[in-house]
C-alpha positions as CSV (number, residue, x, y, z in Angstrom):
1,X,0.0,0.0,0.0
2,X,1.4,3.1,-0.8
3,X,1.4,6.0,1.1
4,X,1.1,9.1,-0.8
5,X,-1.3,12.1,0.3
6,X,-5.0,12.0,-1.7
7,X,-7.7,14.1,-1.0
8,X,-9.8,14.4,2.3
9,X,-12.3,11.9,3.2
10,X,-15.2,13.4,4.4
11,X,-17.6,10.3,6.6
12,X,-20.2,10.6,9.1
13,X,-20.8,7.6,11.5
14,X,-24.4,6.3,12.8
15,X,-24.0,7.5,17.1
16,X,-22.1,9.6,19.2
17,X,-18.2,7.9,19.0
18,X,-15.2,9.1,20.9
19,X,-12.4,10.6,19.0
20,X,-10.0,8.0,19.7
21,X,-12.2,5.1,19.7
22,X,-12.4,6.4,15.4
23,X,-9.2,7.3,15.4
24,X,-7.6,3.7,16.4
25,X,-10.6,2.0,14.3
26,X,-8.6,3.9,11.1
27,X,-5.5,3.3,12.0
28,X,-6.3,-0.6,12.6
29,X,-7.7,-0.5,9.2
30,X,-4.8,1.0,7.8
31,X,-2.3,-0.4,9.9
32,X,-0.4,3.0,10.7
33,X,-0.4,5.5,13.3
34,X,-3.4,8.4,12.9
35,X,-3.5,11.5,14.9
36,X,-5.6,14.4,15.4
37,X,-5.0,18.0,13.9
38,X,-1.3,17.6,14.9
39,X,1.3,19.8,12.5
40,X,3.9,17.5,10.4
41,X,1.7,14.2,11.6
42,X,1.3,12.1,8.2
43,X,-2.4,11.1,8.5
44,X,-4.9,13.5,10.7
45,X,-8.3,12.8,11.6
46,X,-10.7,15.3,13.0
47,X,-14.0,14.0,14.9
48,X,-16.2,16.1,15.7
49,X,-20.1,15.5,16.2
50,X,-23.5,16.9,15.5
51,X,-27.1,16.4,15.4
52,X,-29.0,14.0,13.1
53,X,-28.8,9.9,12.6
54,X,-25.1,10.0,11.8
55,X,-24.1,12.5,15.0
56,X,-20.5,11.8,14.1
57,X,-18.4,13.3,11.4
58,X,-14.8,12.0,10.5
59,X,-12.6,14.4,8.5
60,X,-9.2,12.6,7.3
61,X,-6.9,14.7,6.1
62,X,-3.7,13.0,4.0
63,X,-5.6,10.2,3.2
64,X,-3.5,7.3,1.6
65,X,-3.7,6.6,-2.2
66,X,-3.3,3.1,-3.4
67,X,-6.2,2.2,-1.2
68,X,-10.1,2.4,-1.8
69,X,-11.5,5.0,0.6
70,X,-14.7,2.5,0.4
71,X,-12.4,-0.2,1.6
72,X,-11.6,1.6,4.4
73,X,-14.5,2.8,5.1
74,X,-15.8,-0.7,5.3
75,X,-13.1,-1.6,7.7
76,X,-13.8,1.4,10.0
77,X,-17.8,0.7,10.4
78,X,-16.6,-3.4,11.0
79,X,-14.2,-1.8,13.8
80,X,-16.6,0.5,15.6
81,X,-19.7,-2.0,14.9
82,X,-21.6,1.5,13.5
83,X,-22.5,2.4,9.8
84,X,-20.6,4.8,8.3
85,X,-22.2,7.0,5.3
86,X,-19.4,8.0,2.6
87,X,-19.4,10.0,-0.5
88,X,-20.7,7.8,-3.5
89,X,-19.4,8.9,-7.3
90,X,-22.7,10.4,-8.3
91,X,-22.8,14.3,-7.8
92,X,-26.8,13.9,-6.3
93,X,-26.6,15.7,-3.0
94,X,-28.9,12.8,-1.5
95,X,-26.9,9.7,-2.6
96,X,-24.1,7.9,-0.1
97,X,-22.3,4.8,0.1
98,X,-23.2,2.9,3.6
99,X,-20.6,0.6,5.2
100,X,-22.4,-1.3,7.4
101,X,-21.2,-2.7,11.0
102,X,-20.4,-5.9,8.9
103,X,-18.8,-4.8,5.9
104,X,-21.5,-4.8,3.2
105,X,-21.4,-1.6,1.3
106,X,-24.7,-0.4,-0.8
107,X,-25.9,3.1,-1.7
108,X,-28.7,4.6,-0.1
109,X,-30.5,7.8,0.2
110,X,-30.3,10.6,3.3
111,X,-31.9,13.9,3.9
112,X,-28.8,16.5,4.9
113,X,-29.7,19.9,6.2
114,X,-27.1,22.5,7.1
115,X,-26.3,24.0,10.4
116,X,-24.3,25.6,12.3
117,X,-22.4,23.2,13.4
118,X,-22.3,21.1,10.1
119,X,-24.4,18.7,8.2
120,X,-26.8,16.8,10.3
121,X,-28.3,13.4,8.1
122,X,-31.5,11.7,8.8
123,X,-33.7,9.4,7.5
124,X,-31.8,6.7,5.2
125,X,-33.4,4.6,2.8
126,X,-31.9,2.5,0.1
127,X,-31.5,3.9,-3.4
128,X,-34.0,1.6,-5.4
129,X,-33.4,3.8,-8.3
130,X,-37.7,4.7,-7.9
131,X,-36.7,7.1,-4.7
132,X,-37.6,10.3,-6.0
133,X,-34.2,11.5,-5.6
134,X,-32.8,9.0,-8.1
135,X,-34.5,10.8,-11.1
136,X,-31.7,14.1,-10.2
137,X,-29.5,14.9,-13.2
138,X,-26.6,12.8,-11.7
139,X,-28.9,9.8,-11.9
140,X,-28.0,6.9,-9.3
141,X,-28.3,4.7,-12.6
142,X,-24.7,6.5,-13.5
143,X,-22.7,5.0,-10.2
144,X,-20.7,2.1,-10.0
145,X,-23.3,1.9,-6.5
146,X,-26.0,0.7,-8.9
147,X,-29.9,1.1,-7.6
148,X,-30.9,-2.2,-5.4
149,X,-34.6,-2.8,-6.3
150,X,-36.6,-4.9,-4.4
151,X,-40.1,-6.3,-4.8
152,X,-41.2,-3.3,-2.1
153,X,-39.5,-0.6,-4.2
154,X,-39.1,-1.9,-7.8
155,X,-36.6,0.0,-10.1
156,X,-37.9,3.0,-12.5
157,X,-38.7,2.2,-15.7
């Protein structure tokens, strides 16, 4: 695995955590050291928490390339046994990737509003590609995360 600074990844995880409970979750996953905001420190990781179903947010800064931030991601949620919500590759506002406690990964759909003291998420349902939100310009049918229809919610046609 190389170890080259990517972009930030920006996660929120399903109930209040402590820092360095998500900290050492990350750096079990990636088998290196992880601190918080500390100058010259190679990976950082700020935790901070909110309102909403996902209360806690999870800013890496540095991250590793030559690994899959879903990957990660996945290993994190398995460590804390919570679900993590990433970014998915869609530009729809709505649309995540969710790592559950046990690995699986799937895209689903959350309600994000704004405050002061950043985005709160609520309300997550799985993108069926019939969720209203699916039918946005970047159309869920675009991901790699493709729409999970199920007899409940069948798929648009």
């Amino acid at each position: 695995m190389e170890f080259m600074a990517e972009g930030p990844w920006n996660w929120c995880a399903a109930g209040r955590i402590d820092p360095d409970r998500v900290r050492g979750a990350l750096a079990g996953a990636l088998e290196r050291p992880v601190h918080d905001l500390v100058p010259g420190a190679d990976l950082l990781c700020d935790v901070y928490h909110v309102g909403g179903d996902f209360p806690t947010l999870i800013d890496v800064y540095l991250a590793p390339s030559g690994v899959a931030e879903e990957t990660v991601a996945s290993a994190v949620a398995v460590r804390l046994r919570s679900a993590v919500l990433l970014p998915d590759d869609t530009l729809n506002p709505s649309r995540y990737v969710l790592a559950e406690p046990d690995g699986t990964l799937r895209a689903v759909h959350v309600e994000e509003v704004e405050t002061d003291d950043g985005p709160e998420r609520r309300h997550i349902r799985p993108c069926t590609g019939a969720d209203p939100a699916c039918a946005t310009t970047a159309g869920c049918d675009r991901s790699r995360w493709k729409p999970d229809p199920t007899p409940e919610r069948p798929a648009a046609a």
